[in-house]
C-alpha positions in Angstrom: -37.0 37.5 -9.0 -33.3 37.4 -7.4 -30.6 34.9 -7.3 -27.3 34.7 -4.9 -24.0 33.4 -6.3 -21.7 33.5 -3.5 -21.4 37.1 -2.3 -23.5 38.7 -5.5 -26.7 39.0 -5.7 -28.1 38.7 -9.4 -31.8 41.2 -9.6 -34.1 43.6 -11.7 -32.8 46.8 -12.1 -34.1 49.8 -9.7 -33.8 53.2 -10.9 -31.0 54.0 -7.9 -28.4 52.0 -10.3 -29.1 54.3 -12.9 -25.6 56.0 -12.1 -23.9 53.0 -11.1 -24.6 51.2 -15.0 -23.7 54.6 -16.5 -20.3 53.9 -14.5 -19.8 50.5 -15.7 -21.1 50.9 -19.4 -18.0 53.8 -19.8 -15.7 51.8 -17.2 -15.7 48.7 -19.2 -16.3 50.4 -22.8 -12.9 49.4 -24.2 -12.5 45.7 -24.5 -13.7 45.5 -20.3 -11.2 48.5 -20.0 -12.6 52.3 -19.3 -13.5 53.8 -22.7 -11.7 57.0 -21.8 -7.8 56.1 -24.2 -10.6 55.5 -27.0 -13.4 58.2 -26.3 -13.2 60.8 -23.4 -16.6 62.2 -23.4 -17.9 59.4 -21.0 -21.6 60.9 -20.7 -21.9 60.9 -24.4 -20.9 57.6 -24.2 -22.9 56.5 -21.4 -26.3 58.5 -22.8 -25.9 56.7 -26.3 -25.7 52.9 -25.3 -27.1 52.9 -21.8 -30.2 55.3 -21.9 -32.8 53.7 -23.9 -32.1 50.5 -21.5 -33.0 52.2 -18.4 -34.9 55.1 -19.1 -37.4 53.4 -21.7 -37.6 50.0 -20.9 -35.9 49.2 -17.4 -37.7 46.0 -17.1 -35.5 44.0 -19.6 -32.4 45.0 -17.2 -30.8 43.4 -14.2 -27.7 43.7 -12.6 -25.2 41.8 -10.2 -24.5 43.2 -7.2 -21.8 43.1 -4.2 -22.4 44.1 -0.3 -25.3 46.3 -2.2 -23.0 47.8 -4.9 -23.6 47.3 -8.2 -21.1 45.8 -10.5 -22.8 44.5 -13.7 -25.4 44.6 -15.9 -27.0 42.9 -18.8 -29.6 45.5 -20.5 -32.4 44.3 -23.0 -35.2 45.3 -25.7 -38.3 43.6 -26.4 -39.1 46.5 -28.6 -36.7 47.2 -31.8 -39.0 49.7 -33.0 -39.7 51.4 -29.9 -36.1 51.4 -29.4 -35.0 53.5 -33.0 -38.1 55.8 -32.2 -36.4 56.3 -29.2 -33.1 57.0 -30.6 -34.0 59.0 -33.2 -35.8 61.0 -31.1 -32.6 61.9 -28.8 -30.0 61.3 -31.1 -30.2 64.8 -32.4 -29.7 66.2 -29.1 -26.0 64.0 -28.8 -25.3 64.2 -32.3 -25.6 68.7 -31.3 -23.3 68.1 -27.7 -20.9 66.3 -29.4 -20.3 69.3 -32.1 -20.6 71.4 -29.6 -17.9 69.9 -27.5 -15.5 69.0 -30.8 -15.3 72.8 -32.0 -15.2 75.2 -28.5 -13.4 72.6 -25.9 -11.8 70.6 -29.0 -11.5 66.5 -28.0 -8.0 65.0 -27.8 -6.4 63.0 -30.9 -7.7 59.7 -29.8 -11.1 60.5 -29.4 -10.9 62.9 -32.8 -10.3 59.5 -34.1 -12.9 57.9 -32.9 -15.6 60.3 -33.9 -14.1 60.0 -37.0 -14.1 56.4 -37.1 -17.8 56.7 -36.3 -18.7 59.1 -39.4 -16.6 57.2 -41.7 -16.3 53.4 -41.3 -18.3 52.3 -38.3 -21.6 51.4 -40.6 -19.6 49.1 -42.3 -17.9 47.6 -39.3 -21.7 46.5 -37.5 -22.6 43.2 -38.1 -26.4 42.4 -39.3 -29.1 43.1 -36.8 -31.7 40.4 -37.3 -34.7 42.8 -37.6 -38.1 42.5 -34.8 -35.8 40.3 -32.7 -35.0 41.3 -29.2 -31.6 41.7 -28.1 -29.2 42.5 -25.3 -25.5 43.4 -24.0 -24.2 42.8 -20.6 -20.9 44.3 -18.7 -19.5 43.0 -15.9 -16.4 45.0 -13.6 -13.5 43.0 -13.3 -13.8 42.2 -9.4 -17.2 40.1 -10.5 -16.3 38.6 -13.7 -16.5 35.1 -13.0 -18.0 31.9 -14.8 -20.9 31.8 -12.3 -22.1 35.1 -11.8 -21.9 36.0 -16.0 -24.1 32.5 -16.2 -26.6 34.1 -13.4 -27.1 37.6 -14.9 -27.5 36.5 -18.0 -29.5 33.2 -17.1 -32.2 35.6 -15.6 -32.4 38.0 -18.1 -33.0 35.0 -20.8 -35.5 33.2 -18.6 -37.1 36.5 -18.4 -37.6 36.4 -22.0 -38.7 33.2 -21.9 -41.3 33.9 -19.8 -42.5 37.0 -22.0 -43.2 34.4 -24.4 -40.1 35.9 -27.1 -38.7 32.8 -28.6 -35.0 34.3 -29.8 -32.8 37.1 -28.5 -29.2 38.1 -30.7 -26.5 39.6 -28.9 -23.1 41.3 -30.5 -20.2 40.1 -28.7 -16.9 41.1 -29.4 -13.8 38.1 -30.0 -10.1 38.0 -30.9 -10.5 35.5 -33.4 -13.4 34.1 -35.8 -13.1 30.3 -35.3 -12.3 30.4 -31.8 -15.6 33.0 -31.1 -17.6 30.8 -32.8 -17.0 27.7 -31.1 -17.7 29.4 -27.7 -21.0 31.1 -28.7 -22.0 27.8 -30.0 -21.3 26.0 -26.7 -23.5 28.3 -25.0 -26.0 27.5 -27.6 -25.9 30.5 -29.5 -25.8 30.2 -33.5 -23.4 32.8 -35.6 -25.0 34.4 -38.2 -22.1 37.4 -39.1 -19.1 38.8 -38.2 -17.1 41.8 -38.8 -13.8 42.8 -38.2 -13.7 46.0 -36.0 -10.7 48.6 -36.4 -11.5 50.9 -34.3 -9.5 50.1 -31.2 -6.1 49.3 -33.7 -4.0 52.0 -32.5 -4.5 50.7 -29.0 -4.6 47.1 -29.4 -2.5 45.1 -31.9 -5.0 42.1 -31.9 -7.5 41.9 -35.0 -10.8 41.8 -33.2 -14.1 41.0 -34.5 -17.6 42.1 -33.8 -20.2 38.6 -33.7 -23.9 38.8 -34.1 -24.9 35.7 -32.3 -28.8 34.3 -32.1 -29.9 31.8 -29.5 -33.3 29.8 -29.7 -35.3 30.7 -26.6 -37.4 27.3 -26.9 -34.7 25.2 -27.7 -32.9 26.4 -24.5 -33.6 29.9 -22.3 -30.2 29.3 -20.1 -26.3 29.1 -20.6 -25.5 26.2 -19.9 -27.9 22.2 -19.5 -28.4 21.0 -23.2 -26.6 23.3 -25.3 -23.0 22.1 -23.4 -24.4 18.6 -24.4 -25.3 19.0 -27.4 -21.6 20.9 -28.4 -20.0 18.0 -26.4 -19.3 15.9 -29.6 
């Protein structure tokens, strides 16, 4: 299955683009900015939220593309407990590289900071995880960020779902403020069901941002846009 909006082209993931969504995933990893002022061990990065994706279950991902380059993603799981076998299986490994890496070829301030962050307040920070419920996240490079090809990618990946015969999906999605988040995941059809304040981008960014867990009813509506836009309307 493929889709064209304008010059991209919206399809499954092959496992050339493995590289190219590694790219993205640290490229984009600060609020659509490169991860690097935050975090500057971009594979560690990359091998932690992009690996399960498209090393254990590439079928849930597909990406948008440009004159054959690929810009975007949206990655997905079927399989939540397949997924934290998975992780706990190689999460050792990072959990060992990043020592490794923080004691003989010591990280800078910012990303000490982070990993401390992580170790210290980050379980507190994440939103609830509705349990045996797919899910998904999607990036997108600046050059291809429009309306139309964000409603494409992730129109695909939902329909896919659809078709899989799941009946909801929750995504995290990151805001700048509570009310105004909420409205927009709602118009999209997507219901709120927590939210956390995230502080680990403050030194960077003045703006209080939050982290939203946002559900969406696959049988109520598997796209962006048709009945939920009505149905927010009043």
């Amino acid at each position: 299955m493929e889709a064209t909006v304008g010059r991209h082209l919206i399809r499954p993931y092959r496992p050339a683009d493995r590289a190219a969504i590694r790219a993205i995933c640290a490229d984009t990893g600060f609020l659509g900015q490169p991860i690097d002022p935050i975090f500057e061990d971009r594979e560690l990065f990359a091998d932690y939220l992009t690996r399960y994706y498209t090393d254990a279950e590439p079928e849930s991902t597909y990406v948008c593309e440009i004159d054959g380059v690929v810009k975007g993603y949206v990655m997905g799981c079927r399989f939540p407990q397949k997924k934290e076998r998975f992780e706990r299986r190689i999460l050792p490994g990072l959990v060992l590289r990043g020592l490794w890496r923080y004691f003989t070829r010591p990280y800078n301030p910012a990303t000490r900071r982070y990993v401390k962050w992580l170790l210290t307040r980050a379980r507190h920070e994440v939103p609830f995880s509705p349990p045996d419920m797919p899910h998904f996240h999607f990036n997108i490079r600046a050059e291809a960020r429009t309306v139309a090809t964000t409603r494409a990618v992730i129109d695909m990946f939902l329909l896919y779902l659809r078709d899989c015969g799941e009946t909801q999906v929750y995504g995290q999605v990151v805001a700048f403020e509570t009310r105004r988040g909420a409205r927009m995941f709602e118009r999209y059809g997507f219901k709120t069901v927590d939210e956390r304040e995230v502080t680990k981008y403050q030194d960077l960014d003045p703006r209080k941002i939050y982290l939203f867990t946002v559900v969406k009813d696959l049988a109520a509506n598997p796209t962006l846009y048709g009945l939920d836009l009505h149905k927010a309307a009043p």
